[in-house]
RODO-2510 file (C-alpha; in nm, 4 decimals, decimal comma):
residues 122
     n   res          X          Y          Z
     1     x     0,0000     0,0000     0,0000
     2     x     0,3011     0,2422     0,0236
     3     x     0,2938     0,2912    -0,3587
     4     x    -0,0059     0,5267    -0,2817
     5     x     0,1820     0,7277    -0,1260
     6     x     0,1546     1,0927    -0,2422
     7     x    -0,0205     0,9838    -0,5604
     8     x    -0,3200     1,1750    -0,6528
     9     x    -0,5920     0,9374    -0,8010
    10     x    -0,8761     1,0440    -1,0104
    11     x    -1,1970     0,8562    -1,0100
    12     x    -1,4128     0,8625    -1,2994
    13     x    -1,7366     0,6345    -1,2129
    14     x    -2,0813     0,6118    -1,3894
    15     x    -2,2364     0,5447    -1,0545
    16     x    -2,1256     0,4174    -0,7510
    17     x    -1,7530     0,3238    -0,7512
    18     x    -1,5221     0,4573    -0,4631
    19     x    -1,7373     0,3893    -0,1093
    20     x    -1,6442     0,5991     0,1609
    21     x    -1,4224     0,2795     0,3235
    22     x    -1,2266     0,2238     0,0479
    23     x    -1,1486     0,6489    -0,0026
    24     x    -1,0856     0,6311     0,3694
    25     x    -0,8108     0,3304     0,3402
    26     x    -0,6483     0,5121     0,0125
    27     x    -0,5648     0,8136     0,2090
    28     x    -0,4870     0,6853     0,4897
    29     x    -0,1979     0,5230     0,2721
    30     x    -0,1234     0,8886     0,1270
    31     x    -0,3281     0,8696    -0,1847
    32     x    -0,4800     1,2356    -0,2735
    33     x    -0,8321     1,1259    -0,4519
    34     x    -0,9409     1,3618    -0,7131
    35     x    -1,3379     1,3437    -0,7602
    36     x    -1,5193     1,1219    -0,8422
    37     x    -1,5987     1,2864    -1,1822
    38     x    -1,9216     1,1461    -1,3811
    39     x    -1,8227     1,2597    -1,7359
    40     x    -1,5117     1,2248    -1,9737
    41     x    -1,5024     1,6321    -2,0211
    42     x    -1,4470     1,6700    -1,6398
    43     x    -1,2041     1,4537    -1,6225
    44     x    -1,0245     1,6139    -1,9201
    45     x    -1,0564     1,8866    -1,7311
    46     x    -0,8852     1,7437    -1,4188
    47     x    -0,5778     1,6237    -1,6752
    48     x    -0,5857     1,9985    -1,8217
    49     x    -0,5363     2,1636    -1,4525
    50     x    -0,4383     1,9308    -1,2144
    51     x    -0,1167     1,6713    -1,1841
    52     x    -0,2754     1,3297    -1,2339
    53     x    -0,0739     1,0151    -1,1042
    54     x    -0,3044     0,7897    -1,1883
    55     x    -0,6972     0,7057    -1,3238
    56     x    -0,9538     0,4390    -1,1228
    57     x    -1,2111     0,3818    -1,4317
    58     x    -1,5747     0,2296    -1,3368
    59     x    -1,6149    -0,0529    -1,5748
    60     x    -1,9551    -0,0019    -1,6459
    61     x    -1,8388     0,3371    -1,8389
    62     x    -1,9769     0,3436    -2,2015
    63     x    -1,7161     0,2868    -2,4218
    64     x    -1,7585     0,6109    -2,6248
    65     x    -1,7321     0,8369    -2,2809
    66     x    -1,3986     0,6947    -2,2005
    67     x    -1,2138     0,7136    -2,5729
    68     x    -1,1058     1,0249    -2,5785
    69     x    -0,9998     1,0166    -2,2194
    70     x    -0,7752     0,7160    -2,2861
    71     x    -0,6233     0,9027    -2,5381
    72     x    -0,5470     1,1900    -2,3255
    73     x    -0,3391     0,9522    -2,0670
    74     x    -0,1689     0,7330    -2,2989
    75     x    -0,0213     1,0744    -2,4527
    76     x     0,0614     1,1757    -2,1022
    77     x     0,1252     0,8213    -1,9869
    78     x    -0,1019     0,7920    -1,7215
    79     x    -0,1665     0,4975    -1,6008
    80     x    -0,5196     0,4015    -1,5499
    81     x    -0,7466     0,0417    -1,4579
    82     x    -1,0332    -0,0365    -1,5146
    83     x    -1,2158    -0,1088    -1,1759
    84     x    -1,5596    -0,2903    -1,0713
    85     x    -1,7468    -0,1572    -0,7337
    86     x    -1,7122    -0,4187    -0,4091
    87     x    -2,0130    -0,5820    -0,4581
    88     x    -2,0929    -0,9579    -0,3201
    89     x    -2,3538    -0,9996    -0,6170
    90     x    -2,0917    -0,9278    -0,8735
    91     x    -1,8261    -1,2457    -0,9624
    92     x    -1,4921    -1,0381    -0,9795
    93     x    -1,3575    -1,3694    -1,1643
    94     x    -1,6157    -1,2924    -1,4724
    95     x    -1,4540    -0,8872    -1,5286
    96     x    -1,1840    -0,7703    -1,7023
    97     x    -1,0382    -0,5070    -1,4389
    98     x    -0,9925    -0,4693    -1,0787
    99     x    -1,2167    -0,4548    -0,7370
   100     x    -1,2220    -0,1542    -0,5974
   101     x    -1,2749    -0,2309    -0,2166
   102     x    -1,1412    -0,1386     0,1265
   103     x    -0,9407    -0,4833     0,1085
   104     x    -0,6027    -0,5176     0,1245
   105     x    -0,5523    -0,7308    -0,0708
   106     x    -0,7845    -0,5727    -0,3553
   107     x    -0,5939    -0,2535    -0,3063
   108     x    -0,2637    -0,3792    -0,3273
   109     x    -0,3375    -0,5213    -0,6628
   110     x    -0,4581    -0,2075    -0,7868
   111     x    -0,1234    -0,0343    -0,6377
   112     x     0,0973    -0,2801    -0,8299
   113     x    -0,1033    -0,2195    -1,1619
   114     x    -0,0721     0,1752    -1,1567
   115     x     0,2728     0,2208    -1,0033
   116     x     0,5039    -0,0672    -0,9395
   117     x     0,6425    -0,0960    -1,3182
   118     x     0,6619     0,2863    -1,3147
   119     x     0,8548     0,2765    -0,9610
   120     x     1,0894     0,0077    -1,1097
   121     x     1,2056     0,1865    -1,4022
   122     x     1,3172     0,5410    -1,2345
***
């Protein structure tokens, strides 16, 4: 969870993504979380003013709101995941993505996907 540290996260959701557990756990480990934003245009306009370290994605985005934002953060090489809400009804194992929970274990894997390769190669 240390890879948090200092990073500031924007969450772009359609609904409900980031519960107040899981926002609690990510700064506690020195994430900054930027948003939740509901539309691709404010989250442009996040990446236009504000220093980005990294994008949570709801999965349940439409794929045409989320085009031009991927665009945006490959050019600035941002990382970004793609991320399902904790939700017992939902089979993680069927989603391309991560869970986005207060877990540890969930977190962890969603630390390791934005910024371990990044933190290996400065």
């Amino acid at each position: 969870m240390r890879l948090f540290a200092g990073k500031r996260i924007l969450v772009f959701e359609d609904g409900f993504l980031l519960s107040e557990e899981a926002e609690s756990r990510l700064t506690n480990a020195g994430a900054v979380i930027l948003g939740p934003v509901t539309t691709a245009s404010q989250a442009l306009d996040y990446l236009e003013c504000e220093a980005i370290d990294a994008v949570v994605m709801d999965v349940a985005l439409e794929p045409e709101a989320v085009l031009s934002l991927i665009s945006e953060l490959e050019r600035g090489a941002v990382p970004f995941i793609f991320a399902l809400p904790d939700n017992p009804r939902l089979d993680g194992q069927r989603f391309a993505g991560f869970i986005l929970s207060a877990r540890n274990n969930d977190l962890s894997s969603i630390a390791e996907a934005l910024f371990l390769r990044r933190n290996l190669e400065q």
